[in-house]
N, C-alpha and C positions, 0 to 999 in steps of 0.2 A: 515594800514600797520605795525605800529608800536607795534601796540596789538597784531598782526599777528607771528610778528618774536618771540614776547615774548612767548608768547604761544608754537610755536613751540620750544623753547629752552630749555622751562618748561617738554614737551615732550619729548626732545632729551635727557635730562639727568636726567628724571622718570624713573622707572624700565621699561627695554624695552616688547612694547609688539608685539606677532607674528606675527601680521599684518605688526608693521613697524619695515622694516629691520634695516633704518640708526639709530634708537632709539638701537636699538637690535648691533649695530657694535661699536655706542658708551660705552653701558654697558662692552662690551667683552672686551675692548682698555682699559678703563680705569681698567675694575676685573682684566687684565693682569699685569697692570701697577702697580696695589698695589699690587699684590702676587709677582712682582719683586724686588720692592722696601723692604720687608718682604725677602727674597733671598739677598738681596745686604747687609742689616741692622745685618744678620745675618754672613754672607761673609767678613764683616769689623773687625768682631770681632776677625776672628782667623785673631794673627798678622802677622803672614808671608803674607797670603792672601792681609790683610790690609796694608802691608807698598807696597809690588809689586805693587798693580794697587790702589794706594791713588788716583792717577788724574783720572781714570774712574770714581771710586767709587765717585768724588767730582762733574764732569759733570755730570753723573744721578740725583745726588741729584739735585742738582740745574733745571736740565731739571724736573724732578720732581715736584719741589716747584713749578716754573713756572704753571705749566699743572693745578697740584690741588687746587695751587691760581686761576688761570682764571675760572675752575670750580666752586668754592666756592662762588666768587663775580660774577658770572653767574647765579647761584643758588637763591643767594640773588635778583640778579634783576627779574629773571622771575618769583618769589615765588608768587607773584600777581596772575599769569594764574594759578595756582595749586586750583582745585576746592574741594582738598582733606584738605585743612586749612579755609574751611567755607566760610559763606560772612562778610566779613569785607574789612577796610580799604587796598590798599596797604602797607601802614607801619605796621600796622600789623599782615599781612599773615608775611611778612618779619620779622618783632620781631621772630613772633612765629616762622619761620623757622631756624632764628640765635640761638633761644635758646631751638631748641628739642634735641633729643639725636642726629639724624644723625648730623645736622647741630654745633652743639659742637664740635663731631668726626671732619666732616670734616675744622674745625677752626684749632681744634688739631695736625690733620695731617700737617700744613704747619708751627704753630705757632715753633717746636722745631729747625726746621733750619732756618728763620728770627731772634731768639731772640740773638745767639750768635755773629749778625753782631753791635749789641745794645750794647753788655752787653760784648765784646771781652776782656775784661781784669780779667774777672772773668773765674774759672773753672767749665763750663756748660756741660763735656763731658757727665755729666747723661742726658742730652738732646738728644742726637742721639738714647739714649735705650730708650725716650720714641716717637721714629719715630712708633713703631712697634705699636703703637696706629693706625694707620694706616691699619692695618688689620681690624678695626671696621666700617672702609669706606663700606667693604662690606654689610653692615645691608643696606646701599642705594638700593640694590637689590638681598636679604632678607631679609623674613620677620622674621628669625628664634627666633632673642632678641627679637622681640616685641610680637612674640608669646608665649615665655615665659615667661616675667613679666607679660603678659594679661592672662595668664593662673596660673600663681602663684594669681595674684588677684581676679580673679574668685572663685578660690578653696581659700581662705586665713587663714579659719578658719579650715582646716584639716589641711594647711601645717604648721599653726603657730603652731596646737598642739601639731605634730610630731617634729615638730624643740624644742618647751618645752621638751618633754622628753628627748631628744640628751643632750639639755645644760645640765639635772639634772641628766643626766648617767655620764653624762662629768665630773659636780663637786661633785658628793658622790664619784666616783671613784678616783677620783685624791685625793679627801681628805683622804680616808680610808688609799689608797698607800702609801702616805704624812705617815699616822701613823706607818702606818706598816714597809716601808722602808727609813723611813730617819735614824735611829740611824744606821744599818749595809750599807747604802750608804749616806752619807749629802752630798756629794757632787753631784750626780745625782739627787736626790727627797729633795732639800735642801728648799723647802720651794712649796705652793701649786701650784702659779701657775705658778713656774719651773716645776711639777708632770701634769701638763695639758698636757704637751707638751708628756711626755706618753698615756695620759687617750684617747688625741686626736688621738693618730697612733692608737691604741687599737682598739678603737670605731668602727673607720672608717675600720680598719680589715685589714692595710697599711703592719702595724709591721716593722718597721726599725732595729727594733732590738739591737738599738744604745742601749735603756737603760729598762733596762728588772729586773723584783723581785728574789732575790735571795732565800726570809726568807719562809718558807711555808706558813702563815698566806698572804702574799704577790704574792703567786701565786695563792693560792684561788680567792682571789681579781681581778686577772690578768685576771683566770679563767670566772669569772662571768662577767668581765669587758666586754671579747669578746663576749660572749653571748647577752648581753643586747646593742652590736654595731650591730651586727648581725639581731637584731630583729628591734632596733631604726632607723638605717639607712635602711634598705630591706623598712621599714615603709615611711620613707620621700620620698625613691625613688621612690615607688610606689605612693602615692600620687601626684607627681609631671606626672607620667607616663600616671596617670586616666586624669589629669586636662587637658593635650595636648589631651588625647582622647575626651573630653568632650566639648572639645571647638572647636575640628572640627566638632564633631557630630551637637552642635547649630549652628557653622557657615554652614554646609551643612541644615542642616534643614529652617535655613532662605532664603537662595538662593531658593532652592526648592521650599518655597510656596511662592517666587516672579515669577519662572517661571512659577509655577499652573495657577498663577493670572493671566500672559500674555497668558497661552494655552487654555484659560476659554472662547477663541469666536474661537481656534482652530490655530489660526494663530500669530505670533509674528511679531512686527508692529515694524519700525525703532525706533520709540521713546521709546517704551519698551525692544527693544534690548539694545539700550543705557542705561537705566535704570539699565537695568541685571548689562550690561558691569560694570559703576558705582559701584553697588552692590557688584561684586564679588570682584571688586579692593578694597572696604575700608574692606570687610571680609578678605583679603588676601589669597582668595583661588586663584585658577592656572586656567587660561583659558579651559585646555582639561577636568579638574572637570567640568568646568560649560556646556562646548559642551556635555560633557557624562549626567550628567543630563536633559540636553534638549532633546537628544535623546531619553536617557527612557522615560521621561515623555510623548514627544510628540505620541510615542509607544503604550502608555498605556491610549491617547487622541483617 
């Protein structure tokens, strides 16, 4: 009974899935509750706002802390039943759960309103601006960050190459500026890497326009700067844009020839549904991907 409840709890606060609704009302309760919290964080800041409803603003928060603390050490205790942290010990599936990225996050999101009850004589108010950490709760159900650091690492050696070019567009440019525009501006290009902080708007094709080449030999430079951001960054973007295509095309391709396997005597058997099911959840593809794949395949069975 006791493995039972844990299990289910492990369930209840997993990414919901279609089948179960209470899994699927808890995800919503809670996605609502930090996109409120992200609303309120942002709501305290303008002050008129902020002194008027100080007492609401300070019971959400607290009802807050409360909710995302008993989530947290909830987390921690059911992390056992999660078949998605391998076979090991209960301590540690639980290590591993306390120190991955969600589990971090969700430490994060409660640690900034506890520590001032600690620490009240000091001025912690940069603690409430990092409440908004709290918005990274949401990776608990998406999978969008971990799809793309796993797709930066997949592709690592395109993207590092392209990021090399950026840094060495970054620093010929700033240097050359550096020469060219410090003696008729020192105080804007007073030194190199004061002149990054142009080479960087440049690059990236931003243009602030805060601090811009007066001297001709400094606008050629300006010139060619934009050009080689234009072609350097189009270049990183694209690389990063390939690696997300590349990484659903293998994750669909492996699901695929685990459904073939299952449709290979015509029929898909409970234990190989489960199988799939497993499957699709650690690829992080979406259930209607996996039911539209069984359709066709079984089609074309």
């Amino acid at each position: 009974m006791y493995e039972k409840i844990k299990k289910r709890t492990s369930e209840l606060l997993s990414k919901g899935n279609v089948t179960d609704k209470p899994s699927q009302y808890v995800d919503m309760t809670l996605f609502i509750l930090i996109l409120l919290n992200i609303t309120a964080v942002c709501l305290e800041s303008v002050q008129s706002i902020g002194v008027k409803y100080e007492k609401i603003f300070n019971v959400f928060e607290i009802f807050s802390v409360i909710v995302f603390g008993v989530e947290y050490f909830l987390r921690v205790w059911s992390a056992p039943a999660r078949e998605d942290l391998g076979e090991c010990s209960s301590i540690i599936k639980r290590l591993k759960y306390i120190f991955s990225f969600t589990g971090l996050v969700d430490f994060l999101a409660i640690i900034p309103s506890i520590l001032p009850y600690f620490f009240g004589g000091l001025d912690l108010r940069w603690l409430r601006v990092l409440r908004l950490l709290r918005l990274l709760k949401i990776s608990n159900y998406s999978s969008a960050i971990e799809d793309f650091f796993s797709a930066i690492k997949a592709d690592w050696r395109s993207f590092s190459a392209a990021l090399y070019l950026v840094l060495v567009a970054l620093f010929l440019s700033s240097a050359l500026m550096y020469i060219a525009e410090h003696e008729s501006q020192p105080e804007k290009f007073s030194s190199i890497p004061e002149t990054m902080w142009w080479g960087l708007i440049t690059l990236t094709t931003v243009g602030y326009g805060d601090v811009s080449p007066i001297t001709p030999l400094g606008k050629i430079i300006g010139a060619f700067t934009a050009i080689m951001g234009v072609c350097t960054v189009a270049l990183l973007t694209g690389i990063v844009a390939s690696a997300f295509a590349n990484q659903r095309a293998q994750r669909t391709a492996i699901l695929e020839a685990e459904i073939n396997q299952a449709l290979s005597d015509g029929v898909i058997s409970d234990d190989e549904a489960k199988k799939i099911e497993k499957l699709r959840k650690e690829l992080n593809l979406s259930p209607e991907h996996s039911r539209s794949l069984i359709n066709i395949l079984s089609e074309k069975k």
